[in-house]
C-alpha positions in Angstrom: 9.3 -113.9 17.0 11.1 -113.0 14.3 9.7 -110.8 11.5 10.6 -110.8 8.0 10.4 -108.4 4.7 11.4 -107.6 1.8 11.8 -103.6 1.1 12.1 -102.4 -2.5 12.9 -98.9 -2.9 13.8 -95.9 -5.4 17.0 -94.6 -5.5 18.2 -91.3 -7.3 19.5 -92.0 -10.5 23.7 -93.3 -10.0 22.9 -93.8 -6.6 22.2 -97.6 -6.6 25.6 -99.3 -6.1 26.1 -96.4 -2.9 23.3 -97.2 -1.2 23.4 -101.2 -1.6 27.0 -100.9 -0.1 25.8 -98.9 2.4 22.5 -101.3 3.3 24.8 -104.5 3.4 26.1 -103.4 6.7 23.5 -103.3 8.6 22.7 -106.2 11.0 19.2 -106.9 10.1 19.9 -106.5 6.3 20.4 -110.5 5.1 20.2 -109.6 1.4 20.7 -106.6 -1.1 20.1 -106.3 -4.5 19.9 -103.9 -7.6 16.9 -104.9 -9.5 15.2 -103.5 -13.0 11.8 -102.7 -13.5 9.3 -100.6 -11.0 12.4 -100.2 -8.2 15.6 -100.3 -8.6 16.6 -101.5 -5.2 15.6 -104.8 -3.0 16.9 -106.2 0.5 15.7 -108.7 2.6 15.1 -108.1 6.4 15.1 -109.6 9.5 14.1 -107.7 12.7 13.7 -109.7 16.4 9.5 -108.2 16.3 7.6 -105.4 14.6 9.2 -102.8 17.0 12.5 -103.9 15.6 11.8 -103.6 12.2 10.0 -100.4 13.0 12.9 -98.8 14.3 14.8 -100.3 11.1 12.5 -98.6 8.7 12.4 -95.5 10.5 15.8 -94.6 12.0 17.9 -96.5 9.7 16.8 -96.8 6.0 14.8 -93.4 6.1 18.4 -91.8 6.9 19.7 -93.1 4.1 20.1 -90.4 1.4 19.2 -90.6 -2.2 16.3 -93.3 -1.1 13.2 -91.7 -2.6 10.7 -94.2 -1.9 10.4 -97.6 -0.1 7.9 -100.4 -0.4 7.7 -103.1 2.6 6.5 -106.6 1.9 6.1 -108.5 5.3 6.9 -112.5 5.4 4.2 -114.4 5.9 5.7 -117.8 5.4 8.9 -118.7 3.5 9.0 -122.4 1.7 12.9 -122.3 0.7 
């Protein structure tokens, strides 16, 4: 089954537009954005199962550098 999130994170100051490029290529990445207020980053996931989006969180976005903080929101149910 397919699990769904959205990850806001902190980036380093000037190091937004860097790391959104860099996100956008990643398979299960099927939305990125720069965002004001508490984070300045948000993408949308989509992983095959929690493993999946395990090993996205922890091998893939972690490596990224200049990402000082994360936040994962898991999908419950989407309406649109």
């Amino acid at each position: 089954m397919t699990v769904k999130a959205y990850i806001m994170m902190n980036a380093k100051s000037g190091t937004e537009d860097e790391i959104c490029k860099e996100l956008a290529e990643y398979e299960e990445v099927e939305g990125v954005a720069t965002i004001y207020g508490q984070y300045d980053v948000i993408i949308k996931v989509a992983a095959e199962d929690m493993p999946g989006l395990d090993d996205f969180i922890l091998n893939k976005l972690r490596g990224i550098p200049n990402i000082i903080l994360t936040a994962t929101m898991i999908i419950n149910r989407e309406y649109r």
